[in-house]
C-alpha positions in Angstrom: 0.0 0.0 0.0 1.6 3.4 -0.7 2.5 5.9 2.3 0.1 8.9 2.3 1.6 12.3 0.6 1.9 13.4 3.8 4.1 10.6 5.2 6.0 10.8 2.3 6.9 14.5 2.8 8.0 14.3 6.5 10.2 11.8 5.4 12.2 13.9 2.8 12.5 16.6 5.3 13.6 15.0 8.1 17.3 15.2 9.1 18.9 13.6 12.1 19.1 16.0 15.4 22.5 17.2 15.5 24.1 19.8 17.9 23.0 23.8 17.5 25.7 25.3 15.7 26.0 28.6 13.8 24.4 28.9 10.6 25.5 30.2 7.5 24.5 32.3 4.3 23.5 29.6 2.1 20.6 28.2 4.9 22.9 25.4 6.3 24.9 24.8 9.2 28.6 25.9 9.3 31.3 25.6 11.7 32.2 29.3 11.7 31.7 32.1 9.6 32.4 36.2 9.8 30.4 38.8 8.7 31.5 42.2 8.2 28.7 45.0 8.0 30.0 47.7 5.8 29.2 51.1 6.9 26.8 53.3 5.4 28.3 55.9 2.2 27.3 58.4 0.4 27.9 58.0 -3.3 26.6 57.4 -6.6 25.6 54.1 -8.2 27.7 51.2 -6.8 29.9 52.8 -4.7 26.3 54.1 -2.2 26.0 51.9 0.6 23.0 52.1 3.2 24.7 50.6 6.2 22.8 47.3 5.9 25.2 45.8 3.4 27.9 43.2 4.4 30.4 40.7 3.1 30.7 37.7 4.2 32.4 34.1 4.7 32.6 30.7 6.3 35.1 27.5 5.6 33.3 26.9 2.2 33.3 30.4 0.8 37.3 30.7 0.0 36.9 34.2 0.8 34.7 37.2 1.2 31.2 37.2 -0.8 28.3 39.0 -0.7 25.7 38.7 2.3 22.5 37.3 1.5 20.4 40.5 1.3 21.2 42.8 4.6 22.0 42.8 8.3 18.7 42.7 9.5 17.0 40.1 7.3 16.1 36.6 9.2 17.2 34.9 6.2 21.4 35.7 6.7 23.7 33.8 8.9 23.5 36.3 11.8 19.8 35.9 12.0 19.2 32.4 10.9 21.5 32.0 13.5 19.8 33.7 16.3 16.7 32.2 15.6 16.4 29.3 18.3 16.7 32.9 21.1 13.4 34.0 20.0 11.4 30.4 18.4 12.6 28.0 21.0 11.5 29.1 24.8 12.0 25.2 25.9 14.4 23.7 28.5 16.6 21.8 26.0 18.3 25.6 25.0 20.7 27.6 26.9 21.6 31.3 26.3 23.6 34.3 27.4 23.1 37.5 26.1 26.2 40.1 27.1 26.8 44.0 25.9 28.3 46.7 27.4 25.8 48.8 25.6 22.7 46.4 26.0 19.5 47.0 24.2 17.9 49.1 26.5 21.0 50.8 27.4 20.6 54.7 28.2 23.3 57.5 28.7 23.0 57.5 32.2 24.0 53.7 32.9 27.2 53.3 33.5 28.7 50.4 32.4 32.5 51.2 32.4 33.2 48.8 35.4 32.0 45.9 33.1 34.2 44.7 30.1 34.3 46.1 26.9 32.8 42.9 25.8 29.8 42.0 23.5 28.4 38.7 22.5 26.1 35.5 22.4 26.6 32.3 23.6 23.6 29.9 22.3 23.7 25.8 23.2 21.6 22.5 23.6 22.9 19.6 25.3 25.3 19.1 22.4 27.1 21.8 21.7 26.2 25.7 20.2 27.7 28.7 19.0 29.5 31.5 20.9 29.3 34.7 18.7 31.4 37.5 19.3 30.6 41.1 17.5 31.2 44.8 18.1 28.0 45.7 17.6 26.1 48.0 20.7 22.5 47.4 21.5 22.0 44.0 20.0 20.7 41.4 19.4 17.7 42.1 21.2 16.6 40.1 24.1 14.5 36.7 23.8 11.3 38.3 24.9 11.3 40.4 22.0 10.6 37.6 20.0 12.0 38.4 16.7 15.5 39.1 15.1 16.0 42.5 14.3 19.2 44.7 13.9 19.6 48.0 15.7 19.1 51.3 13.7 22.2 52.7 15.7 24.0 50.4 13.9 23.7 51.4 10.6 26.2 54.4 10.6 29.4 52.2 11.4 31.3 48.7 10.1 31.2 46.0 12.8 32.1 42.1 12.8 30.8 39.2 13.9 32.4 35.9 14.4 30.3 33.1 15.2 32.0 29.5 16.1 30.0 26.1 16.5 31.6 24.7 19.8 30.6 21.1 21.1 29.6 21.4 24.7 32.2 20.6 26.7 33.9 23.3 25.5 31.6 25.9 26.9 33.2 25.0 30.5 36.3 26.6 29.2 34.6 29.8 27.7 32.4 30.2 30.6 36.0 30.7 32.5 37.0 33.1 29.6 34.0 34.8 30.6 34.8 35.7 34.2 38.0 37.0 33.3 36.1 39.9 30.9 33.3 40.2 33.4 30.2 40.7 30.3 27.1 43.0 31.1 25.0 40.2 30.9 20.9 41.5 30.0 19.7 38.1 29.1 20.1 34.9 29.7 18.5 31.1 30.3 21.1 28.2 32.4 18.3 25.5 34.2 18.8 22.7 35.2 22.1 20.3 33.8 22.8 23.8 32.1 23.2 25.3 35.3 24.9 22.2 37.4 27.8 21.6 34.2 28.6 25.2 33.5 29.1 26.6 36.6 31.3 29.2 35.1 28.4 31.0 33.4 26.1 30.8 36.6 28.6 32.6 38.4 28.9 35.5 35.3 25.3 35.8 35.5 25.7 36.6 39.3 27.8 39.5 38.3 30.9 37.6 39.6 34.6 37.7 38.0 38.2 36.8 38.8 39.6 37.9 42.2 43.1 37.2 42.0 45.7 36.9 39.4 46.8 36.3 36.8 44.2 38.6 35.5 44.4 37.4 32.4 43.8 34.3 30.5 43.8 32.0 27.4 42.7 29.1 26.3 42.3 26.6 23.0 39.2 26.1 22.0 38.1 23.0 19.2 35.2 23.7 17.2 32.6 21.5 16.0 34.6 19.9 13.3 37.4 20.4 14.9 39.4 23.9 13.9 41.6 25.5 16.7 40.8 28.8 17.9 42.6 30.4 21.0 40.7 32.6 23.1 42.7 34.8 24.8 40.4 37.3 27.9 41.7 39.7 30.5 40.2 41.4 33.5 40.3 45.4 34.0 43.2 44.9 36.9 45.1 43.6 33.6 46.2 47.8 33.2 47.4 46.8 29.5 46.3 47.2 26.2 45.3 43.6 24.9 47.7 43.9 22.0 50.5 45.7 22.6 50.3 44.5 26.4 49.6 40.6 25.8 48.7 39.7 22.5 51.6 40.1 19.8 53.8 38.3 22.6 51.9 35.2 23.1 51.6 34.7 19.3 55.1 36.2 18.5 54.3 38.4 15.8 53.5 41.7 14.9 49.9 43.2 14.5 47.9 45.7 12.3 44.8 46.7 14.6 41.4 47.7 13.1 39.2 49.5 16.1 37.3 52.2 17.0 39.3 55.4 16.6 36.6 58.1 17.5 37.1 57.3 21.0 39.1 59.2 23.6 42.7 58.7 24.4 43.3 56.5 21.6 46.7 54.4 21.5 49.3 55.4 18.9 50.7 52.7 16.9 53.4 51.3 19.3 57.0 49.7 18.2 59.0 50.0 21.2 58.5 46.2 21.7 59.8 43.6 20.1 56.8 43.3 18.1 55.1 46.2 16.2 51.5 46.9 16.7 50.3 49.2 14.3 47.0 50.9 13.7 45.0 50.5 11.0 43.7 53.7 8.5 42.0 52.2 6.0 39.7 49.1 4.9 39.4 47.8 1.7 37.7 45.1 0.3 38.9 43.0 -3.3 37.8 44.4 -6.1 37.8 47.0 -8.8 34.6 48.6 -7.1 35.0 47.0 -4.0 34.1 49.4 -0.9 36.9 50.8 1.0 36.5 53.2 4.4 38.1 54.6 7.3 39.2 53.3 10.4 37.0 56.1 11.9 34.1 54.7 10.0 34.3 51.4 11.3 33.7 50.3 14.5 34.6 46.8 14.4 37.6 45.0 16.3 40.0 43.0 14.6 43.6 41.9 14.3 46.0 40.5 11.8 49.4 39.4 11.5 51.1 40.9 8.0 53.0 37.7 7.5 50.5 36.0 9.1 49.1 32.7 10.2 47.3 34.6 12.7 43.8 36.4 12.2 41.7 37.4 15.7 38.1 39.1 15.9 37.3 40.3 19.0 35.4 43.5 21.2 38.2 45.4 22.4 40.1 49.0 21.3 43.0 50.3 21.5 42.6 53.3 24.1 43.7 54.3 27.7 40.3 53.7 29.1 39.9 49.8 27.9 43.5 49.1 29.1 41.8 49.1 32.6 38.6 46.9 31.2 37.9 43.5 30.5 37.8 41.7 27.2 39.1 40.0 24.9 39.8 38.5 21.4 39.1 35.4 19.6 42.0 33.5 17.1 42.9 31.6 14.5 45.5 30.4 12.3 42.9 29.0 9.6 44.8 30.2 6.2 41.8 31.1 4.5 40.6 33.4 7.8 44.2 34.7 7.6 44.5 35.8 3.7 40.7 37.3 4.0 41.3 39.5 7.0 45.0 40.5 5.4 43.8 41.6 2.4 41.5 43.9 3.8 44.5 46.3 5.2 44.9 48.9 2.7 46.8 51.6 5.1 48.0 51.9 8.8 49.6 54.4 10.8 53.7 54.2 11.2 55.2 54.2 14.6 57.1 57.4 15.5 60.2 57.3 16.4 60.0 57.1 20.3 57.5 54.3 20.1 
């Protein structure tokens, strides 16, 4: 006797439960990808951008691409992504939602004990994503119950990494996560959750590191197995995260992208053994490919020039973050490595005292 139609169809679109993981442009699941919102320009024809564009890429993509429409559509990786925090309210998911400029974050909050630290951490029983992005007021909490993208955020670039991680290895980002002491705004941690990550139960509390070393790292596998090395320091750090920590630990100089519209800014520094230097300008491949300032971009990233290393992370380069928590998130993937280096079009040299 033949199945029913109906049986039929349930059978074609059924796939076996695997772990949450990030999602990519193309609909499926991917171990990791980055997006990188462009900021908005004035121009003419092509070279006009809205602030809703980005470019984008994960292990398949050998490279940048086009997004999938824009930013705030449900149908690109950040929001296919996202959308277990707003369709799924049962207890098989876990969440953390952490800003320093939350959603409903006004001028007269002050959140500059906190880390300069934004991100998502998203997981069932198997294993989820940790997503980590420059990008203020977002996403917006579960009870909001749809994706959405900020309209503050449409002036500036930002980044987003997001990194499929099996479970175990949220035990060691929950301890990444006390060392950069998040504003956390939202979250969910019941039951096994709550009793095998008790890391995150204590960030939740509002609880961090008390004694040193006051900062920390720590190699991560992803889902299908990449490296990625997390490295996350606590305000009583007192150093910049590059120049202070970073270029050391992977032995090789860095060009910076960050915020530069901030106060007390950190010139390029080469008085180490390692130069960090400060990048001016963005580019992407490309004949008519967009290319901005550093001071219209307010994501965070790091690359080496010779490389293998790339990082993407939620801290600047000034005075006041030296005394902040956060952190950055890195790889020696080549194809991460020759995407993010290509992308340095100009930096600022070191003067001769530094």
């Amino acid at each position: 006797m033949a199945a029913p139609c109906s049986l039929l169809l349930a059978a074609l679109l059924w796939v076996p439960a695997e772990a949450l993981s990030c999602y990519g442009d193309s609909g499926r699941p991917v171990d990791w990808f980055v997006v990188y919102k462009l900021p908005a320009h004035s121009g003419s024809g092509d070279s006009s951008w809205k602030g809703l564009e980005y470019k984008y890429m994960d292990q398949h993509s050998e490279g940048w691409r086009d997004g999938v429409g824009n930013i705030n559509s449900s149908e690109g990786a950040v929001g296919r992504s996202l959308m277990p925090l707003y369709r799924d309210n049962s207890s098989q998911l876990a969440f953390l939602l952490y800003n320093d400029q939350p959603p409903k974050f006004s001028s007269s909050q002050d959140s500059s004990s906190r880390g300069h630290t934004k991100g998502v951490l998203l997981l069932d029983k198997s294993g989820g994503f940790w997503l980590i992005h420059s990008v203020p007021r977002f996403p917006p909490p579960a009870s909001s119950g749809a994706y959405s993208w900020p309209p503050n955020a449409h002036t500036y670039g930002q980044t987003l990494l997001c990194v499929s991680f099996p479970f175990t290895q949220f035990l060691k980002i929950g301890r990444q996560l006390t060392y950069t002491y998040p504003l956390v705004y939202g979250h969910k941690l019941e039951g096994i959750f709550a009793q095998e990550l008790p890391d995150l139960q204590e960030v939740i509390k509002g609880r961090h590191v008390l004694h040193e070393p006051w900062n920390n790292s720590v190699i991560l596998t992803s889902q299908a197995g990449a490296t990625f090395q997390s490295f996350a320091k606590f305000g009583k750090f007192g150093d910049d995260l590059y120049s202070g920590w970073l270029a050391e630990a992977l032995n090789t100089n860095l060009q910076v992208q960050f915020w530069q519209n901030s106060p007390g800014c950190l010139p390029s520094n080469c008085s180490g053994t390692h130069q960090i230097l400060d990048v001016t300008q963005t580019g992407f491949p490309g004949p008519s490919a967009p290319t901005f300032k550093a001071t219209e971009d307010h994501s965070k990233w790091c690359v080496a020039p010779q490389g293998p290393w790339a990082c993407v992370g939620d801290m600047n380069r000034n005075a006041g973050e030296m005394h902040r928590g956060g952190g950055t998130l890195c790889t020696q993937l080549p194809s991460l490595w020759k995407a993010f280096q290509s992308l340095v079009k100009a930096w600022e040299p070191c003067k001769e005292d530094s």
